[in-house]
C-alpha positions, 0 to 999 in steps of 0.5 A: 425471560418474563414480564411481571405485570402486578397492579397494586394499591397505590398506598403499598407503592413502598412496601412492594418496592422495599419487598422487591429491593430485599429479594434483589430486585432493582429494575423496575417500571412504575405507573400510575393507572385506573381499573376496576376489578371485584371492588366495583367502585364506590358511591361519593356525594358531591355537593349533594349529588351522588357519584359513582365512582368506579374507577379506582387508582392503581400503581402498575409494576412492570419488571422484566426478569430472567428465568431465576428471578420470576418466583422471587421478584412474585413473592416479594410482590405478594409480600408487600402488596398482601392486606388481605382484603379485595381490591390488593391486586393482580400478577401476570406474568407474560413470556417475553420474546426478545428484549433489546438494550438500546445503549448497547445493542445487547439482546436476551438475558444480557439486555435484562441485566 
């Protein structure tokens, strides 16, 4: 069992979900977040003050997958996140411990479903 964590540009939300739907993805938590990464931020006026804003908005994946579904549930991330140019996201994928269904008491790949 794994943890895919993928942080992606907010305006790809869709196409990751649309990419993860057609690889038979369905599970999913989605968040709202800020970071920085290679693309440092940028300068913005601000009734004539310069601001440096340096960090950017970010949606935060987290799916929780069986053994089967790592490699598919990363390419259907890469595929609707990819434009090619700095700032398209990060993968992590963390190995997952035990997972518990709490309506149901199911433990391990049950729980994941």
């Amino acid at each position: 069992m794994k943890l895919i964590t993928a942080m992606v540009q907010p305006h790809k939300v869709e196409d990751v979900k649309q990419a993860l739907y057609k690889a038979g993805v369905t599970k999913m938590t989605v968040l709202n977040a800020m970071g920085c990464g290679q693309q440092k931020g940028y300068d913005e006026n601000y009734r004539g003050a310069v601001h440096t804003v340096n960090l950017l908005r970010k949606v935060v994946f987290e799916i929780a997958v069986n053994e089967d579904y790592v490699e598919p549930t990363i390419k259907a991330v890469i595929e609707g996140a990819r434009t090619g140019k700095i700032g398209d996201g990060k993968i992590f994928v963390t190995e997952l411990k035990e997972v518990i269904r709490i309506r149901t008491g199911e433990r391990g790949k049950e729980a994941i479903g």
